[in-house]
C-alpha positions in Angstrom: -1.4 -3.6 -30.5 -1.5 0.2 -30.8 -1.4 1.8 -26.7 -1.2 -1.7 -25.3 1.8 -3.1 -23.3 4.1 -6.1 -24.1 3.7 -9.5 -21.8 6.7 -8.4 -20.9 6.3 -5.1 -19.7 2.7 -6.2 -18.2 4.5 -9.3 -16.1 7.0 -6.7 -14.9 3.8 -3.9 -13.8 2.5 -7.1 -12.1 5.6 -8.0 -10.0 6.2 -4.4 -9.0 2.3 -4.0 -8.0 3.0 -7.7 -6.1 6.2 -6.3 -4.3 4.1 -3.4 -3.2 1.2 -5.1 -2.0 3.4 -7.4 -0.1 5.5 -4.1 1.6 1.8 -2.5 2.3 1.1 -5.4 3.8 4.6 -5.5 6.2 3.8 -2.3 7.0 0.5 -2.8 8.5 1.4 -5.5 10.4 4.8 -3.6 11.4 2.5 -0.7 12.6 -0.1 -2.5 14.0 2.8 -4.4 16.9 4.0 -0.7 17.1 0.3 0.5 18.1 -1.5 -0.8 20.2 -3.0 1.6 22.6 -4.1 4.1 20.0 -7.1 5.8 19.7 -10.2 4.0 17.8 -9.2 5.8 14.1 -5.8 4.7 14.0 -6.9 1.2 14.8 -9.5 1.3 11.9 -6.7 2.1 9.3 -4.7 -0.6 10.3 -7.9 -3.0 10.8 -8.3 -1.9 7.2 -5.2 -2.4 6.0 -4.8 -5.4 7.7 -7.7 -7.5 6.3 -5.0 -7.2 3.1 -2.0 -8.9 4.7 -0.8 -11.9 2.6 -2.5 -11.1 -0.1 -1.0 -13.7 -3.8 -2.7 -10.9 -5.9 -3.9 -7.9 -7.0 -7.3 -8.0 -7.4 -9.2 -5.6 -9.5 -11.5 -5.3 -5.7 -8.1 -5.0 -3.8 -7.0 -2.2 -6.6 -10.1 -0.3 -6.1 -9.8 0.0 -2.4 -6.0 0.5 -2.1 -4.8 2.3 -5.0 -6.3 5.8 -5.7 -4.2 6.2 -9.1 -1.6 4.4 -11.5 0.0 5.7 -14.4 2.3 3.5 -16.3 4.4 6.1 -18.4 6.0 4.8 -22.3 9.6 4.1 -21.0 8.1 2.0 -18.3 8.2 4.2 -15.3 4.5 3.8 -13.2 3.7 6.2 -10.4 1.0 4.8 -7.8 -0.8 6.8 -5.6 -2.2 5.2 -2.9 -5.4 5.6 -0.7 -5.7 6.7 2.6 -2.4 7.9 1.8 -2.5 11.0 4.6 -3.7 8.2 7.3 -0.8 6.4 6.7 1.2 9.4 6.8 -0.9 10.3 10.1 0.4 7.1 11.5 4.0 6.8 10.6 4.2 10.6 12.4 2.9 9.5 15.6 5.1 6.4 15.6 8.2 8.5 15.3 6.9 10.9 17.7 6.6 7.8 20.1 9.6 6.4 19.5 11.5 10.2 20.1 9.5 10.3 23.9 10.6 6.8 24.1 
């Protein structure tokens, strides 16, 4: 069909978006052993996050609340662009900033 995406190319979008859930996933649950003492906003991101761990599939609920964008260019290539992306980005600072005074 004109603009649409093989099965193919739609099964392989899947497993990537699968494989990236399950890594977001890892990482909360990495980040959440990491802090423990943190203040109460850095424990809602991960509480958050969290409630997503071992997740089978990507809901179109789950994609609303976790992905803020994806574009799936012609030769296949997708860019995602994830929520609460400078949270995350927050958090992974102050863990290597914890693990330096360590």
């Amino acid at each position: 069909m004109e603009g649409g995406i093989s099965r193919e190319s739609f099964a392989a979008q899947k497993k990537a978006l699968t494989a990236q859930a399950e890594e977001i996933s890892r990482t909360v649950l990495e980040l959440e052993r990491k802090i423990s003492g943190s203040d109460d906003n850095r424990n809602a991101v991960i509480e958050h996050f969290k409630s997503y761990a071992g997740i089978t599939a990507l809901t179109r609920e789950i994609s609303i609340e976790l992905l803020h964008s994806v574009t799936i260019y012609p030769d296949g290539r997708m860019d995602i662009r994830l929520n609460l992306v400078d949270e995350i980005e927050a958090l992974m600072e102050a863990l290597r900033r914890e693990s330096c005074t360590a």
